[in-house]
SEFISE-166682 format. One record per residue: x, y, z of N, C-alpha, C, O in turn. Coordinates in nm, 3 decimals. Each point is the difference from the previous one (the first is absolute). Last residue first. Example, Ala and Ser with C-alpha at 12.3 -4.5 7.8 and 13.67 -1.06 7.14 Angstrom:
residues 2
+---------+---------+---------+---------+---------+---------+---------+---------+---------+---------+---------+---------+
:    n_c1 :    n_c2 :    n_c3 :   ca_c1 :   ca_c2 :   ca_c3 :    c_c1 :    c_c2 :    c_c3 :    o_c1 :    o_c2 :    o_c3 :
+---------+---------+---------+---------+---------+---------+---------+---------+---------+---------+---------+---------+
:   1.285 :  -0.225 :   0.708 :   0.082 :   0.119 :   0.006 :  -0.077 :   0.109 :   0.073 :   0.051 :   0.111 :   0.017 :
:  -0.022 :  -0.683 :  -0.024 :  -0.089 :   0.119 :   0.000 :   0.090 :   0.120 :   0.000 :   0.104 :  -0.002 :   0.066 :
+---------+---------+---------+---------+---------+---------+---------+---------+---------+---------+---------+---------+
//
This chain:
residues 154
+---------+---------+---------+---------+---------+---------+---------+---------+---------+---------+---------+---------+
:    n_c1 :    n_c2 :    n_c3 :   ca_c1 :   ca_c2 :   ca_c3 :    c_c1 :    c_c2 :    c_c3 :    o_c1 :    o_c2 :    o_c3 :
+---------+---------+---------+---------+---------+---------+---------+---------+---------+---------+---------+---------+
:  -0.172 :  -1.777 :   0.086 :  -0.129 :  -0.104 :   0.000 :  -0.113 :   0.030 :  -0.050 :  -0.093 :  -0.081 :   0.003 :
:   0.405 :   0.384 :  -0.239 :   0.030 :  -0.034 :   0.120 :  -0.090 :  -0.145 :   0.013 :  -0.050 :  -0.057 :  -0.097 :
:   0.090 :   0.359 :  -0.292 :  -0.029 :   0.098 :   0.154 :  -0.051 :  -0.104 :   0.104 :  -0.101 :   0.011 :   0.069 :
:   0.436 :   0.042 :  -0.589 :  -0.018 :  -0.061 :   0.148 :  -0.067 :   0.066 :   0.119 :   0.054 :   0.075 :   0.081 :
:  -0.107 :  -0.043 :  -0.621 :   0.042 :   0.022 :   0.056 :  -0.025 :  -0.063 :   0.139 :  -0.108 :  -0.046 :   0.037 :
:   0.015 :  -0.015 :  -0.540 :   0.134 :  -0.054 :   0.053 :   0.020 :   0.097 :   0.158 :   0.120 :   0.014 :   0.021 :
:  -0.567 :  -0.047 :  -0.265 :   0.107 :   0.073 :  -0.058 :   0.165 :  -0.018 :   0.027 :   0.083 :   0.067 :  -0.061 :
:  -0.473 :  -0.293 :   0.255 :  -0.001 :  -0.080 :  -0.152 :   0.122 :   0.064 :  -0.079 :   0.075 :  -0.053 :  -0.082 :
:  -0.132 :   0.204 :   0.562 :   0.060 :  -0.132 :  -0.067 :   0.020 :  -0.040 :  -0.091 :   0.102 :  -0.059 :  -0.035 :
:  -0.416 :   0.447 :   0.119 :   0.146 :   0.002 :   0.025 :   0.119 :  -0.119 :  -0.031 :   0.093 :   0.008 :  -0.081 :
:  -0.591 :  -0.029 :   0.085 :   0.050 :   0.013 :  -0.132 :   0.185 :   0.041 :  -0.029 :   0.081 :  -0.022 :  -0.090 :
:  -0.301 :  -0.152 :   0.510 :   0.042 :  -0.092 :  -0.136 :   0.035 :   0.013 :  -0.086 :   0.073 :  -0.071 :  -0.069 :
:  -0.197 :   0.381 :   0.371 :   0.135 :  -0.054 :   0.060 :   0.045 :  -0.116 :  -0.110 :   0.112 :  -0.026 :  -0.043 :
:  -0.477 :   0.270 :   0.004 :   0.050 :   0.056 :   0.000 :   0.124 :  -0.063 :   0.029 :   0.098 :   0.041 :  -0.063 :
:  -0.493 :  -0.234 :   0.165 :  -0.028 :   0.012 :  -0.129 :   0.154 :   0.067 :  -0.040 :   0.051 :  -0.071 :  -0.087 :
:  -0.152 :   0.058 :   0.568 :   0.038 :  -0.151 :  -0.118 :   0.038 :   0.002 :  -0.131 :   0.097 :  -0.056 :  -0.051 :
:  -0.307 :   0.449 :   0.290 :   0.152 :  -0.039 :   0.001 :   0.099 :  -0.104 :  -0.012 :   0.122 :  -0.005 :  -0.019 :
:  -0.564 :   0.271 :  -0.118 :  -0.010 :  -0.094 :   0.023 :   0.203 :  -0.014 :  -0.013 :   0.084 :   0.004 :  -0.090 :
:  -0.370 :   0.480 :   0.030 :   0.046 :  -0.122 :  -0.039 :   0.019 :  -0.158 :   0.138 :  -0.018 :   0.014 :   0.121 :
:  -0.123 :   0.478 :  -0.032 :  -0.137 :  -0.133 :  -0.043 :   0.100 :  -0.071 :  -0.054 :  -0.013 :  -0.109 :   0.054 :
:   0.211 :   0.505 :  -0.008 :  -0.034 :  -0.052 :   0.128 :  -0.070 :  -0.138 :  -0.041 :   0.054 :  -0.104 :   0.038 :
:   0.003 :   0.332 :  -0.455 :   0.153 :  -0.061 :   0.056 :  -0.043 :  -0.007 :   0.187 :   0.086 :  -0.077 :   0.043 :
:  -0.532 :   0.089 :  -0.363 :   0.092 :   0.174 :   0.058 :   0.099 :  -0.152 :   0.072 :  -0.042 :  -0.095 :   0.067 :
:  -0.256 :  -0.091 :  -0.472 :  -0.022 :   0.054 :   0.148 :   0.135 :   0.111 :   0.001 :   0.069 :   0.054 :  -0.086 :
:  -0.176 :  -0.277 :  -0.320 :  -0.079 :   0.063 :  -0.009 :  -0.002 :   0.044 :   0.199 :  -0.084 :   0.079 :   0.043 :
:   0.413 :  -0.421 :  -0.318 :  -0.190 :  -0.028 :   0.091 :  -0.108 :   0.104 :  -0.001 :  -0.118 :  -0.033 :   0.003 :
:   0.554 :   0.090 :  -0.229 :  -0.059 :  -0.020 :  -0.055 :  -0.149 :  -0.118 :   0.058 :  -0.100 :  -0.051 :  -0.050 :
:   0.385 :   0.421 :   0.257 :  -0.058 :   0.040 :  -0.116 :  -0.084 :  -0.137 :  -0.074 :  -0.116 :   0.018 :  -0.036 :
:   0.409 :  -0.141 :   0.389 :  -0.142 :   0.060 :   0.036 :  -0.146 :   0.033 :  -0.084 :  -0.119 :  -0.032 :   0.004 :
:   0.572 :  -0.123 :  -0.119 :  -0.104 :  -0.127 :   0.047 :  -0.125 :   0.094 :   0.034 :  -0.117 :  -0.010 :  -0.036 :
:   0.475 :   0.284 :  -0.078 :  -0.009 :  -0.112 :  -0.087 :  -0.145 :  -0.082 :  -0.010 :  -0.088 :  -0.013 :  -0.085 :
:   0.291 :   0.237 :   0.473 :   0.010 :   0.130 :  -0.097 :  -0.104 :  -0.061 :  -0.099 :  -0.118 :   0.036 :   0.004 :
:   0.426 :  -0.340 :   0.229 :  -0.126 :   0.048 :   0.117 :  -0.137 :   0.032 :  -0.092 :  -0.102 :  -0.067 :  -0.016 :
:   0.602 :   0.049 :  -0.171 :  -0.112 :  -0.114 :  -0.037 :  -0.159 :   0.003 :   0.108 :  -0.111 :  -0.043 :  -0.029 :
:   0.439 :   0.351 :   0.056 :  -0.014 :   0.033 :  -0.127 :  -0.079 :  -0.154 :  -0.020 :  -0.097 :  -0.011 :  -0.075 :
:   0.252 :   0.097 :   0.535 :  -0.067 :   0.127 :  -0.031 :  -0.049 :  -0.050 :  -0.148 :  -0.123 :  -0.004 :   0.002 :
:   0.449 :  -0.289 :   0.061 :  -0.135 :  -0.043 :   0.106 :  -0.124 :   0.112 :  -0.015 :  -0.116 :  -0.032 :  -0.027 :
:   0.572 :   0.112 :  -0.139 :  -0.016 :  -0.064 :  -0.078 :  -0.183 :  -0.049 :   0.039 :  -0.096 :   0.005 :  -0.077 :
:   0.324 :   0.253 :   0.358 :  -0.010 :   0.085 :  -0.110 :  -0.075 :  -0.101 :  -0.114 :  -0.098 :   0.039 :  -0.063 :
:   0.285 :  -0.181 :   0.464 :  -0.100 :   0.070 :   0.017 :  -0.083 :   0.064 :  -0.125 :  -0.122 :   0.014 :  -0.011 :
:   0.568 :  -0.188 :  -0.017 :  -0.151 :  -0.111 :   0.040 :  -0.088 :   0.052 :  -0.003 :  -0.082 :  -0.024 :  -0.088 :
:   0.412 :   0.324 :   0.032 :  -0.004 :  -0.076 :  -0.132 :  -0.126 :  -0.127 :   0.059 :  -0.104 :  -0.031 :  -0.057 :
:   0.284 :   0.227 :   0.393 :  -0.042 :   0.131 :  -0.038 :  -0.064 :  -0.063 :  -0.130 :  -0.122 :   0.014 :  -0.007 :
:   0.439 :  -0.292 :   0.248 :  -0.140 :  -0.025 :   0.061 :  -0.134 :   0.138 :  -0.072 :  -0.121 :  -0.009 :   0.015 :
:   0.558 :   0.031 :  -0.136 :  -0.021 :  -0.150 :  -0.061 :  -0.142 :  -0.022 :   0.067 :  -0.097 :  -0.047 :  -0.060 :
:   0.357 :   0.432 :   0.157 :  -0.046 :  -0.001 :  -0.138 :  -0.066 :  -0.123 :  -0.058 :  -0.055 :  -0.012 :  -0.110 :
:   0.054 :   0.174 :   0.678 :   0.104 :   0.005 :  -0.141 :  -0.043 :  -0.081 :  -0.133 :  -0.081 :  -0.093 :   0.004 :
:  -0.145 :   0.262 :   0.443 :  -0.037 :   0.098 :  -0.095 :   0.132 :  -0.085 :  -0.119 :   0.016 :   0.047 :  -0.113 :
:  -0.162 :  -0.257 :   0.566 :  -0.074 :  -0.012 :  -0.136 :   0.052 :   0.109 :  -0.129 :  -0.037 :  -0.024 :  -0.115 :
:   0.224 :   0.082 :   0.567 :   0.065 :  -0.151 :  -0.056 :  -0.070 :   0.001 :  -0.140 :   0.064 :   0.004 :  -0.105 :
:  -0.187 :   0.322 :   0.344 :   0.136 :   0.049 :   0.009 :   0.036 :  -0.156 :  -0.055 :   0.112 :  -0.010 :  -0.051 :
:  -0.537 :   0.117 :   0.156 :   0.019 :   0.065 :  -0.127 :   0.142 :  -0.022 :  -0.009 :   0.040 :   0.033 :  -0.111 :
:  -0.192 :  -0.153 :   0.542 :  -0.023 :  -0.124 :  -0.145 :   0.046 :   0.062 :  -0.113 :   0.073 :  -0.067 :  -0.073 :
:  -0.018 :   0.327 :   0.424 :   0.063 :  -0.114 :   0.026 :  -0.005 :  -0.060 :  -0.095 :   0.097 :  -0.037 :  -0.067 :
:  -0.419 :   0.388 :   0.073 :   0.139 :   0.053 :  -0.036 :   0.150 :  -0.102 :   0.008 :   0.105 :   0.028 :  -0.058 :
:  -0.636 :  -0.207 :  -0.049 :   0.039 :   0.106 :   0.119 :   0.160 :   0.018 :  -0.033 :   0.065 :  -0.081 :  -0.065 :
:  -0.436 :  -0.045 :  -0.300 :   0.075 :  -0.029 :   0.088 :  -0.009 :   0.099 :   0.075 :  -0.063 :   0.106 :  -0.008 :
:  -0.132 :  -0.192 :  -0.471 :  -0.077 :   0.025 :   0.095 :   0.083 :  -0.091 :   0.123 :  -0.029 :  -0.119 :   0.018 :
:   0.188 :   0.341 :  -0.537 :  -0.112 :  -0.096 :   0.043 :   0.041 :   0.006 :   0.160 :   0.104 :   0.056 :   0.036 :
:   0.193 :   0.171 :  -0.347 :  -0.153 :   0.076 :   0.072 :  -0.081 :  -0.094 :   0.021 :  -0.116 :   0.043 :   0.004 :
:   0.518 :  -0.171 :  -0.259 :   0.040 :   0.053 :   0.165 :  -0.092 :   0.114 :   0.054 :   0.031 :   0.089 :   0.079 :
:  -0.168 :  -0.493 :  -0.399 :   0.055 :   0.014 :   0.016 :   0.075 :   0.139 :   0.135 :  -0.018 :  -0.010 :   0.122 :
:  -0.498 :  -0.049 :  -0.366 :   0.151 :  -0.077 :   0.012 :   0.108 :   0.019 :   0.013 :   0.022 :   0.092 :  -0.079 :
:  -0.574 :  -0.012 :   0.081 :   0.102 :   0.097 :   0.054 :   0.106 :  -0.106 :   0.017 :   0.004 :  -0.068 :   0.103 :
:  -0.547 :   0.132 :  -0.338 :   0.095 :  -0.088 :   0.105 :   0.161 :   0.086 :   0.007 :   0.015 :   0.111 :  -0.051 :
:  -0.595 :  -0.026 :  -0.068 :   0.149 :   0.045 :   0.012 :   0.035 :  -0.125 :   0.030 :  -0.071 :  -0.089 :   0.045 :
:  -0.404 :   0.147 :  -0.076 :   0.069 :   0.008 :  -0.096 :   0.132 :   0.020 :  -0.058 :   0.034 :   0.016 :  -0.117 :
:  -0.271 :   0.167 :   0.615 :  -0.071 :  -0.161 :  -0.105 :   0.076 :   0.087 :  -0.166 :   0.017 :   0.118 :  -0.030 :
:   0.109 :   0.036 :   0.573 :  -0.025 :   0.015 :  -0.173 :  -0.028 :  -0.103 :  -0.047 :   0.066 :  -0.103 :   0.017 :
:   0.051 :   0.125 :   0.448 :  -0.152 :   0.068 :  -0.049 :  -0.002 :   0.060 :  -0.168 :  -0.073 :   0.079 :  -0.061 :
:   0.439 :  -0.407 :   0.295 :  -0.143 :  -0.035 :   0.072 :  -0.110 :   0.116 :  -0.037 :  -0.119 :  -0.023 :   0.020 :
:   0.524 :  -0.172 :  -0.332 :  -0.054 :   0.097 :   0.108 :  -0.107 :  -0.013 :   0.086 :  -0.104 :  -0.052 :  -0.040 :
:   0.428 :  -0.293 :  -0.192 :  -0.143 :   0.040 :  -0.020 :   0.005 :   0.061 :   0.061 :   0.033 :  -0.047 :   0.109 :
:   0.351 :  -0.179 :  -0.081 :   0.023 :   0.027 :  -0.152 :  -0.155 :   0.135 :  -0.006 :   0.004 :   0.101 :  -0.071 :
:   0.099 :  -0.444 :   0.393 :   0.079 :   0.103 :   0.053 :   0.055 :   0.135 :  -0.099 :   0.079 :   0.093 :   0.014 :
:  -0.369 :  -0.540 :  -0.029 :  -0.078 :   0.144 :   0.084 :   0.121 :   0.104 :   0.029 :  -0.015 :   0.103 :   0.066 :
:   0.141 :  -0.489 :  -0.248 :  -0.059 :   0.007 :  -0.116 :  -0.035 :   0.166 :   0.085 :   0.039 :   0.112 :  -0.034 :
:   0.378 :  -0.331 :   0.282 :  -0.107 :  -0.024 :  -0.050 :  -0.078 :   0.087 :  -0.052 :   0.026 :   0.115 :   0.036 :
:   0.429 :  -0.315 :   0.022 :  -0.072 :   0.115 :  -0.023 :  -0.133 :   0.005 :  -0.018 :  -0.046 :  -0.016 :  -0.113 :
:   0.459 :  -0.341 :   0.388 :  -0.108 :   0.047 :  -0.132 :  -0.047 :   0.133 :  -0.004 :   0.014 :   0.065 :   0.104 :
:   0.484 :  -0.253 :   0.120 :  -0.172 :   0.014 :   0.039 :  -0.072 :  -0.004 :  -0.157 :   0.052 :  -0.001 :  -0.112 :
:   0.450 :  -0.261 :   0.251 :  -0.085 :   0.105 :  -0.122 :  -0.160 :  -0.046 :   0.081 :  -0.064 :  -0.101 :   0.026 :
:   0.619 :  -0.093 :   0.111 :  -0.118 :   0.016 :   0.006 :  -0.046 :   0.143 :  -0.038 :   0.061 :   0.106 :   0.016 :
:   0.381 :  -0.335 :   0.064 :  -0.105 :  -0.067 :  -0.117 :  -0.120 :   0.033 :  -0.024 :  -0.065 :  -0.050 :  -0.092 :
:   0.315 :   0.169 :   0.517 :   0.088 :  -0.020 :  -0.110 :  -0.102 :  -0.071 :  -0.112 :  -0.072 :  -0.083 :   0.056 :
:  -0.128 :   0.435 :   0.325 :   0.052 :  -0.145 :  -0.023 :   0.076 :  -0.056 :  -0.145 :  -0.047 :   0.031 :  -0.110 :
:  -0.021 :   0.505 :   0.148 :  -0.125 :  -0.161 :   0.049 :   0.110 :  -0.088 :   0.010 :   0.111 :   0.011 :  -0.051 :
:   0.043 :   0.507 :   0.190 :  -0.024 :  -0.104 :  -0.139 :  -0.030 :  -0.092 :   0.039 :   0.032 :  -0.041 :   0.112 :
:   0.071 :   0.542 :  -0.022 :  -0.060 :  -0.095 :   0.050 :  -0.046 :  -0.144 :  -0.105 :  -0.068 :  -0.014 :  -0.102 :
:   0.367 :   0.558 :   0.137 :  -0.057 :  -0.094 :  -0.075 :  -0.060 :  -0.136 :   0.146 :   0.039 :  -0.001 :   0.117 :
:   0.102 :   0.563 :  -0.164 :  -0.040 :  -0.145 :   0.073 :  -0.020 :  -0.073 :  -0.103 :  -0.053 :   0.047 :  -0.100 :
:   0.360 :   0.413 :   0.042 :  -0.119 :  -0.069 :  -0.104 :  -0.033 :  -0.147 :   0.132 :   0.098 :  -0.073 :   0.019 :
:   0.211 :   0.578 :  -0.034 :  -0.080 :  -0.135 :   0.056 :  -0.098 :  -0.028 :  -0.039 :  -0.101 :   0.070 :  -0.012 :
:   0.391 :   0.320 :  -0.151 :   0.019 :  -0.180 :  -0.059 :  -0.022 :  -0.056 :   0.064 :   0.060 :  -0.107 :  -0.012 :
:  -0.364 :   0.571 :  -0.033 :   0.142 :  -0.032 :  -0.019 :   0.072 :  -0.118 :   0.016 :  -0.069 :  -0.071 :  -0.072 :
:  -0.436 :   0.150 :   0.240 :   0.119 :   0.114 :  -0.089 :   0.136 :  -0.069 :  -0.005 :   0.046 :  -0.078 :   0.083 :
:  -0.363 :  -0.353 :  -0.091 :   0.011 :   0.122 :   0.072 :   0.074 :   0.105 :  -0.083 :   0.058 :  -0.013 :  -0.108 :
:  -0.274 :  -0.475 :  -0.064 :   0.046 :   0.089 :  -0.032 :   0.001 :   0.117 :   0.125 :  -0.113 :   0.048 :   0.007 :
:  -0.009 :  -0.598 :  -0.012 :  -0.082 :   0.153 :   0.026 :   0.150 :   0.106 :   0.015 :   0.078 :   0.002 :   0.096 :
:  -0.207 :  -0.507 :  -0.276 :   0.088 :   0.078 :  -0.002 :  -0.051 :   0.151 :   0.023 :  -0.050 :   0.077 :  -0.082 :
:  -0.077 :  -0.646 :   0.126 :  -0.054 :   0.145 :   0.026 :   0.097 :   0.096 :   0.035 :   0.044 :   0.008 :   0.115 :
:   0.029 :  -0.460 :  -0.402 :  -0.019 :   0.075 :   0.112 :  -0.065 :   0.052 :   0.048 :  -0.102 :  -0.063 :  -0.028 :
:  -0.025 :  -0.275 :  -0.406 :   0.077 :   0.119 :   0.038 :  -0.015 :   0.052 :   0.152 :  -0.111 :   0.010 :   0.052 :
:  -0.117 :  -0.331 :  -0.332 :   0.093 :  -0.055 :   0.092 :   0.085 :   0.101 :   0.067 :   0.067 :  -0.017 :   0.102 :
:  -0.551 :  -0.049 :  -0.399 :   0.119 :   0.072 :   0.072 :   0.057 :  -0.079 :   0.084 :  -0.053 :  -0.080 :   0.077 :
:  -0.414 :  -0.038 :  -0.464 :   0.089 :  -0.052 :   0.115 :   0.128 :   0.168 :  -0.006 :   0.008 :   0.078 :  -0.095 :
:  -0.563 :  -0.130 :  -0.098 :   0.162 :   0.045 :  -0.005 :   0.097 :  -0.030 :   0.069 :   0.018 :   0.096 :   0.074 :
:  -0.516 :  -0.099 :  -0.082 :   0.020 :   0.018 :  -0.159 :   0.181 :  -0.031 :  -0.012 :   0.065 :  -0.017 :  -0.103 :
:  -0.500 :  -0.153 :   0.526 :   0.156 :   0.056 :  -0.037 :   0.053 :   0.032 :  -0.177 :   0.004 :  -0.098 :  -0.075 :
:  -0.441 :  -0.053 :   0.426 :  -0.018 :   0.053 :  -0.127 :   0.143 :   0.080 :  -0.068 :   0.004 :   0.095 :  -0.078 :
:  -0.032 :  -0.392 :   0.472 :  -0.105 :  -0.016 :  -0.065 :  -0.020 :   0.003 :  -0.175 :  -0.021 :  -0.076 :  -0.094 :
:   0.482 :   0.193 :   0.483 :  -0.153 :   0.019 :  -0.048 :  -0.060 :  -0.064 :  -0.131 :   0.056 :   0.002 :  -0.110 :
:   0.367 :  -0.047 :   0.467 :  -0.020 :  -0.030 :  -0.118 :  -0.136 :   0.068 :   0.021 :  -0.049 :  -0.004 :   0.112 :
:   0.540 :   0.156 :   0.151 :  -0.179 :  -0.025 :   0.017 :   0.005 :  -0.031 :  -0.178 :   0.074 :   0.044 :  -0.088 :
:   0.298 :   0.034 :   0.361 :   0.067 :  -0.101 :  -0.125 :  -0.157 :  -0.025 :   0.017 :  -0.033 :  -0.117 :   0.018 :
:   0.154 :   0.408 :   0.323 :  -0.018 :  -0.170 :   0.069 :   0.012 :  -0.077 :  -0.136 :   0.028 :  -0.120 :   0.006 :
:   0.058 :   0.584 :  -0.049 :   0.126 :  -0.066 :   0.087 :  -0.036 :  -0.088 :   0.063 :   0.072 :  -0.049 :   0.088 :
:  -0.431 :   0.275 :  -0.378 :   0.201 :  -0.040 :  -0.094 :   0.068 :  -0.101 :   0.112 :   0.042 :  -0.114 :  -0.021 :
:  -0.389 :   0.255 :   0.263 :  -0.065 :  -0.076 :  -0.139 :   0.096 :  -0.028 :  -0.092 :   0.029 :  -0.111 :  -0.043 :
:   0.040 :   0.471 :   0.390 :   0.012 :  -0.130 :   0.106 :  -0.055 :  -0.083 :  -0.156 :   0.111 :   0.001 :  -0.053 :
:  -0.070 :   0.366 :  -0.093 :   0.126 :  -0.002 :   0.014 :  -0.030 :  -0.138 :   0.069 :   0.059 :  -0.099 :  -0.044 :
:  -0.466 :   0.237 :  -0.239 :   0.044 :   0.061 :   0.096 :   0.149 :  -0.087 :  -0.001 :   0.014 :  -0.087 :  -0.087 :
:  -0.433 :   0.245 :  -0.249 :   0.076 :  -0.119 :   0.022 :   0.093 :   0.102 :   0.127 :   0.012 :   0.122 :   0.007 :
:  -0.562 :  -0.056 :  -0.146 :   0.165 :   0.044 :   0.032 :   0.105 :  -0.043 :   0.053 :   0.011 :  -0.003 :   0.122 :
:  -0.490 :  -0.054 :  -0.418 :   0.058 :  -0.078 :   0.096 :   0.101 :   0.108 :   0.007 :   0.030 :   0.061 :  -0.103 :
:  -0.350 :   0.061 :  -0.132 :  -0.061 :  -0.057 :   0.049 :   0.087 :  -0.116 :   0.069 :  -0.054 :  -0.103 :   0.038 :
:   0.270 :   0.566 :  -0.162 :  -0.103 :  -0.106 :  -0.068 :  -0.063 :  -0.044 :   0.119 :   0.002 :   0.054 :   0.111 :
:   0.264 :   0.446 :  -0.170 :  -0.056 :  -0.096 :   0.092 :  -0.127 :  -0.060 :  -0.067 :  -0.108 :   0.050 :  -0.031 :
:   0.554 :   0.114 :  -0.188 :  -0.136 :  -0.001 :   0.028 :  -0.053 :  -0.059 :   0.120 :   0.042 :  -0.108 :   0.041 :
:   0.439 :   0.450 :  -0.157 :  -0.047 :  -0.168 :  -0.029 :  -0.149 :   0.039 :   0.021 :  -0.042 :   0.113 :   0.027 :
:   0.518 :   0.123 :  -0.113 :  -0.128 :   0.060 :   0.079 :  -0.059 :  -0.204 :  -0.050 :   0.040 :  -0.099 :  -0.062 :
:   0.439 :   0.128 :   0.078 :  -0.064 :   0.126 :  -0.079 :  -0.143 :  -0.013 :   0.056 :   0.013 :  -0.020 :   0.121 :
:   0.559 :  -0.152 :  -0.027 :  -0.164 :   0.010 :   0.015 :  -0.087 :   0.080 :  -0.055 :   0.039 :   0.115 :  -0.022 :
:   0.467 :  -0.138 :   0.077 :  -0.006 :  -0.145 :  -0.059 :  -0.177 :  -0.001 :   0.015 :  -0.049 :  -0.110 :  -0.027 :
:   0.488 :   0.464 :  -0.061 :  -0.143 :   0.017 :   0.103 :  -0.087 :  -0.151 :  -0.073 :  -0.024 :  -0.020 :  -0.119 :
:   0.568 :   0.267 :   0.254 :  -0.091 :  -0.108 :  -0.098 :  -0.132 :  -0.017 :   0.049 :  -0.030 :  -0.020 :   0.118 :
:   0.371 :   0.478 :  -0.093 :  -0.035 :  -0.107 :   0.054 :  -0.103 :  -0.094 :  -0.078 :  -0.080 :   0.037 :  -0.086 :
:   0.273 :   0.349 :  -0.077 :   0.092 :  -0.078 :   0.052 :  -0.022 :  -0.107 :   0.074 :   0.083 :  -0.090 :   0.013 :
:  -0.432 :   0.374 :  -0.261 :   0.120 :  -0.061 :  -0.091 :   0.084 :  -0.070 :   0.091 :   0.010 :  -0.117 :  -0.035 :
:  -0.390 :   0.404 :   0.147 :   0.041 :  -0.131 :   0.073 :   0.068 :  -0.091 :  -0.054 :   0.011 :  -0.115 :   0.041 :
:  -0.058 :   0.690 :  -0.019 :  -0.038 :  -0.108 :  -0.040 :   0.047 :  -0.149 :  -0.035 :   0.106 :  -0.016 :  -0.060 :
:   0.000 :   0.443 :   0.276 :  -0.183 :   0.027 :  -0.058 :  -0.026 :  -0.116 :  -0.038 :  -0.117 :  -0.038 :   0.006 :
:   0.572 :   0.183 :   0.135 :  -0.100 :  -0.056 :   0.084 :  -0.105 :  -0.016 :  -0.030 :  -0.076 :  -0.039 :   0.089 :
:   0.422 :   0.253 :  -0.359 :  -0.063 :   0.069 :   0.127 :  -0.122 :  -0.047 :   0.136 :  -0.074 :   0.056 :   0.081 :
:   0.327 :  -0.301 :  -0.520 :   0.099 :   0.083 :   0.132 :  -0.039 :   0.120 :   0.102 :   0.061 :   0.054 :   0.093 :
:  -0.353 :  -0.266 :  -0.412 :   0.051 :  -0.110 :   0.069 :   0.143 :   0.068 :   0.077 :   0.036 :  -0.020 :   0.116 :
:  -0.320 :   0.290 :  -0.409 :  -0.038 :  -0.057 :   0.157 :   0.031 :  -0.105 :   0.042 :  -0.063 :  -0.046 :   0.096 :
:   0.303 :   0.203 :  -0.480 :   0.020 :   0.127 :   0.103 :  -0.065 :  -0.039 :   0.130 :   0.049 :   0.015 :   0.112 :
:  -0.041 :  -0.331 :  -0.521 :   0.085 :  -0.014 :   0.094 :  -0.007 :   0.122 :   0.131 :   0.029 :  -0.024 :   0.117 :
:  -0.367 :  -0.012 :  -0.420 :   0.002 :  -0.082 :   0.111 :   0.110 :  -0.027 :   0.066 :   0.001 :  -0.044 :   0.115 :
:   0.005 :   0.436 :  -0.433 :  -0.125 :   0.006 :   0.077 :  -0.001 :  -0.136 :   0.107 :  -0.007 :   0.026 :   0.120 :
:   0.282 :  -0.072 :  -0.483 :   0.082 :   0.105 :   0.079 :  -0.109 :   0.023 :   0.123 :   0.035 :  -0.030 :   0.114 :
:  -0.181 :  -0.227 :  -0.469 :   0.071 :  -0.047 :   0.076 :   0.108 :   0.079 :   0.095 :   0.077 :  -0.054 :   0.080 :
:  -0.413 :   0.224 :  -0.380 :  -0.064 :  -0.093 :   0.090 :   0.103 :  -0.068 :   0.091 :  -0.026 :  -0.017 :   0.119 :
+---------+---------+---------+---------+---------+---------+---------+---------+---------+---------+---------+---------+
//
């Protein structure tokens, strides 16, 4: 096996040498965008604060970065977690629901772990209202987030 990936990685076949920082995502019921990171946007129904850049990975070692205001963290919000045509899903971390700008700041491990954590209590509450994770109540959710020690913001 390993003779096999090194052979297409020296024959070009495959994307071992370069860093590939994206993977396919959903389209939710919100799609967080680059201008929304880079005004430090709060939402409503936010599960997750970022402070992170927007580090958009090119071939080989140009990487842009763009970075918020010194101190400053957008939110994530809850719809960005909900597909817009599957009832009963949610989707955390670096497949939840951006454009290629936003994905490029949101995808690192700490905001990935919010999400994640937000996905699993969502998950939770729903099951135990008995509705589909769209129908939750994003009050309800953000508290229970809190109660759990985590920070999603105003």
């Amino acid at each position: 096996m390993r003779r096999r990936i090194e052979e297409h990685r020296t024959r070009g076949r495959f994307a071992g040498a370069r860093k590939l920082g994206e993977s396919r995502r959903i389209l939710g019921e919100h799609v967080l965008t680059a201008d929304e990171i880079l005004s430090a946007a709060q939402f409503p129904d936010q599960i997750a604060l970022c402070g992170a850049p927007i580090e958009d990975h090119h071939a080989g070692a140009d990487t842009r970065w763009v970075y918020l205001a010194e101190g400053a963290a957008y939110g994530i919000p809850y719809r960005c977690l909900v597909p817009r045509e599957v009832d009963g899903l949610l989707a955390a971390g670096r497949c939840f629901s951006a454009t290629h700008d936003a994905h490029a700041s949101a995808r690192s491990m700490a905001t990935c772990m919010g999400m994640g954590q937000a996905a699993g209590t969502a998950a939770a509450l729903s099951v135990a209202a008995g509705a589909e994770p769209r129908a939750l109540d994003p009050t309800r959710l953000r508290t229970r987030l809190r109660e759990d020690g985590a920070d999603v913001g105003a």
